[in-house]
C-alpha positions as a Markdown table, in Angstrom:
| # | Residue | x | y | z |
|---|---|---|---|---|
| 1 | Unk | 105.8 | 93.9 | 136.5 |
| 2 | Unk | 103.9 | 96.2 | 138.8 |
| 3 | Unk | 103.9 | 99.9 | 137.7 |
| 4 | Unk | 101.9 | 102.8 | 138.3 |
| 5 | Unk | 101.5 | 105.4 | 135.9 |
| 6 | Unk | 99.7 | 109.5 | 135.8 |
| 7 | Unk | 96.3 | 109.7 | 133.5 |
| 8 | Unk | 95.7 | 112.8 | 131.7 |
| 9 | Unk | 91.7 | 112.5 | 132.0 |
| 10 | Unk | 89.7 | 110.0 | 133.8 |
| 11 | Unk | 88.0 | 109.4 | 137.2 |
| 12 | Unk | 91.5 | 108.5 | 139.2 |
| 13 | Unk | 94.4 | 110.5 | 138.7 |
| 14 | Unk | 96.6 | 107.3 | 138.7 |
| 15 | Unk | 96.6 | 103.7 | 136.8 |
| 16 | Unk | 98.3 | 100.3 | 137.8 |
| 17 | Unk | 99.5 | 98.3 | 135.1 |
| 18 | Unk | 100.3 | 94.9 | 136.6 |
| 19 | Unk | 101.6 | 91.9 | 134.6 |
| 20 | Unk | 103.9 | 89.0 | 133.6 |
| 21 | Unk | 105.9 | 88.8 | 130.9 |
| 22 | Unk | 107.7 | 85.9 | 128.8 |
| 23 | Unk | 109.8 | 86.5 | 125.6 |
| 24 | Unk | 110.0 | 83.5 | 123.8 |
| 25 | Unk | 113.3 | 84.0 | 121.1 |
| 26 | Unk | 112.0 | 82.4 | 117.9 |
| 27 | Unk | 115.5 | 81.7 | 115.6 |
| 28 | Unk | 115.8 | 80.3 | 111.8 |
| 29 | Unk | 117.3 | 76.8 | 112.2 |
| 30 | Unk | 119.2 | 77.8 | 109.1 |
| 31 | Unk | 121.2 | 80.5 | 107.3 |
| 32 | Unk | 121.5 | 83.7 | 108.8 |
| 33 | Unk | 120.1 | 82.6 | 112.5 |
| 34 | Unk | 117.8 | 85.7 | 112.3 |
| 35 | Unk | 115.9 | 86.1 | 115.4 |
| 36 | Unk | 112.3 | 87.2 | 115.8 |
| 37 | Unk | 111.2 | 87.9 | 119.9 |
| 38 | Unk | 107.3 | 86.7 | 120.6 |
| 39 | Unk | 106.4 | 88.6 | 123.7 |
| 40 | Unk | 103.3 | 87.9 | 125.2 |
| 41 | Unk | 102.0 | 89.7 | 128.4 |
| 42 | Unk | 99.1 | 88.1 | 131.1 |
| 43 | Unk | 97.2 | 90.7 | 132.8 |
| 44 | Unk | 94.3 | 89.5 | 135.5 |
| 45 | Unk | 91.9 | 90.2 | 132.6 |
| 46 | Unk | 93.5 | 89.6 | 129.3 |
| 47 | Unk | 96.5 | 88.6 | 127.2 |
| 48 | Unk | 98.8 | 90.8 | 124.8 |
| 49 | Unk | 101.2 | 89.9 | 122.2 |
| 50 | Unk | 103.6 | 91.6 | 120.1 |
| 51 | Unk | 106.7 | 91.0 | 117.6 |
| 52 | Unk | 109.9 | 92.6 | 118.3 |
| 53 | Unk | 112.3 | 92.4 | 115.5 |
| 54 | Unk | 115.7 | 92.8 | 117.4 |
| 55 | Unk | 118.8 | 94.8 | 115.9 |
| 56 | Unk | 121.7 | 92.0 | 114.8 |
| 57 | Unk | 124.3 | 91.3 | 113.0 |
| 58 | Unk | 122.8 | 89.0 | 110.5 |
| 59 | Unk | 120.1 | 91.0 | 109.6 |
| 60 | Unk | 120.5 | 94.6 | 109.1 |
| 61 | Unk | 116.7 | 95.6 | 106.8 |
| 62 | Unk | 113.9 | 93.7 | 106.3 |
| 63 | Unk | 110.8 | 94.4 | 104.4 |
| 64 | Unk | 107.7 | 93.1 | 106.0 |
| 65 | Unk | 105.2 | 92.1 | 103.1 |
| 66 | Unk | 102.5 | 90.0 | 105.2 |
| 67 | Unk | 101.5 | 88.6 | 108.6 |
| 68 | Unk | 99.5 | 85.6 | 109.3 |
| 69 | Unk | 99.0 | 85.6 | 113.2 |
| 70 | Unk | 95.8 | 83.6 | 113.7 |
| 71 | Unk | 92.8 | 83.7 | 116.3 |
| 72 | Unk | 91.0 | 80.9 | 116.4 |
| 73 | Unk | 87.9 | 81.7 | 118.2 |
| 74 | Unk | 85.5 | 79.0 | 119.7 |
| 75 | Unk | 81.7 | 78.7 | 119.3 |
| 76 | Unk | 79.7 | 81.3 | 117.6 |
| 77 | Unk | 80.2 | 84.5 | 119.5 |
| 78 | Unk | 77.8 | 88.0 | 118.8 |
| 79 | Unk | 80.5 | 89.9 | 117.3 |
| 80 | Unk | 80.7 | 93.5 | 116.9 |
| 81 | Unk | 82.2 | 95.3 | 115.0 |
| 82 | Unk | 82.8 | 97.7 | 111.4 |
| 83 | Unk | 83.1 | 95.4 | 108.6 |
| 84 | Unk | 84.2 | 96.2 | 105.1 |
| 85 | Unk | 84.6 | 95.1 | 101.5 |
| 86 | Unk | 88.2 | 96.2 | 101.2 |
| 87 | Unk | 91.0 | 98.8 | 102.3 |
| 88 | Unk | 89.6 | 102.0 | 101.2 |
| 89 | Unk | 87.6 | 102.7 | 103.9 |
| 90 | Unk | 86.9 | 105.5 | 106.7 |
| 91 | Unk | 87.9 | 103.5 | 109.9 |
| 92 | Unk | 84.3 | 105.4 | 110.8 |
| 93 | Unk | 80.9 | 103.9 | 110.9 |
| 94 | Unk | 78.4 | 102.8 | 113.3 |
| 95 | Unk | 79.6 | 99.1 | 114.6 |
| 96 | Unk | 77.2 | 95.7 | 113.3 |
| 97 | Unk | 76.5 | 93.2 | 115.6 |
| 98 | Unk | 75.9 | 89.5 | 114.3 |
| 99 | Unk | 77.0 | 85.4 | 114.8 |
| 100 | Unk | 80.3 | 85.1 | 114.2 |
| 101 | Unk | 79.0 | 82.4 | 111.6 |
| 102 | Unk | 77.2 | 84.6 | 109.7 |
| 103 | Unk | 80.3 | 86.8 | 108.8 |
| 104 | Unk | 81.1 | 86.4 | 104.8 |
| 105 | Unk | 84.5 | 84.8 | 103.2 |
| 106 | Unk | 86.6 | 87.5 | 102.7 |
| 107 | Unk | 84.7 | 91.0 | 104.5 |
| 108 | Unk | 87.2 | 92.6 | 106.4 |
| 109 | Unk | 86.7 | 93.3 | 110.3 |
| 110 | Unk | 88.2 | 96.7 | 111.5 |
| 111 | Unk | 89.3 | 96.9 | 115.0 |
| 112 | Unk | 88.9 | 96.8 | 118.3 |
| 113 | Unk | 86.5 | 93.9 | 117.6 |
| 114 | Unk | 83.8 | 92.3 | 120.3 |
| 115 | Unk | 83.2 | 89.2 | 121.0 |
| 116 | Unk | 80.4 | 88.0 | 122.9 |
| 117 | Unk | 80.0 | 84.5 | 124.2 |
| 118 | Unk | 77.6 | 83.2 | 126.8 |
| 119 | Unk | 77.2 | 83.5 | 130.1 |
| 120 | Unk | 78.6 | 87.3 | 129.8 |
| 121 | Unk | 82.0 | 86.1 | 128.6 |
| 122 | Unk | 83.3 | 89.1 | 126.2 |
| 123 | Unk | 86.7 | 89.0 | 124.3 |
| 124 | Unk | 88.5 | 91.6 | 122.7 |
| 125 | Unk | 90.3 | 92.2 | 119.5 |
| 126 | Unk | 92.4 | 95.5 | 119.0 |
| 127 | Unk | 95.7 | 97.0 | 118.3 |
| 128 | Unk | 98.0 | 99.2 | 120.1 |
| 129 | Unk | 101.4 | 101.0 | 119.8 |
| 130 | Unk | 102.1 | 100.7 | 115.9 |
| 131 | Unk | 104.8 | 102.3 | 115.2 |
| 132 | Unk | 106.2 | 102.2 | 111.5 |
| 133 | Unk | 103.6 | 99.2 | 111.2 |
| 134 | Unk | 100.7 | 98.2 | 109.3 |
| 135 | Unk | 97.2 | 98.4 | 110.9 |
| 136 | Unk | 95.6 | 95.0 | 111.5 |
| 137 | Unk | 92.6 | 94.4 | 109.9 |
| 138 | Unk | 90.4 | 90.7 | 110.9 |
């Protein structure tokens, strides 16, 4: 995909948005044969995911009660980012920065996260487009 799209503010007046695109069908085995889409998108300088829960016959409601996506994340990064004891929170705060092994069991990471690993290797962490959809909290 190659597409160019208008910017309300910023230095250009125009953005490209340039990627490839796979949508792997994931389908129960057994029962109902609900199907669940895993779409993931490779830019030249990252990756996105996203589940799409198609309309079908077999599965007219569903009520989503937890998600377990995983990142596993290599070496000890400087990570950056608001961390907090539990759900009642601000979403506001200045941003810590420490070893990704020195994060306790259990505090919860707001996003976008940053990770830093050596040699000026960053990842990112974040969200985007939730609609009708839990926040994602690390």
């Amino acid at each position: 995909m190659d597409e160019y799209y208008d910017l309300v503010v910023g230095k250009v007046k125009t953005a490209r948005n340039q990627y490839k695109e796979v949508c792997i069908p994931l389908i129960e085995k057994e029962g109902r044969k609900r199907r669940i889409n895993f779409v993931v998108r490779a830019f030249n300088d990252g990756l996105a995911f996203r589940y799409e829960f198609p309309e079908q016959e077999n599965w007219a409601s569903y009520t989503l009660t937890n998600e377990s996506s995983t990142f596993n994340v290599y070496g000890d990064p400087i990570v950056r980012a608001l961390h907090w004891a539990n759900y009642n929170n601000t979403h506001e705060g200045l941003y810590q920065k420490s070893k990704l092994s020195e994060l306790k069991t259990g505090e919860l990471m707001d996003l976008p996260a940053l990770f830093e690993f050596p040699e000026k290797v960053y990842m990112a962490i974040t969200e985007a487009n939730l609609r009708n959809y839990a926040e994602c909290t690390l």
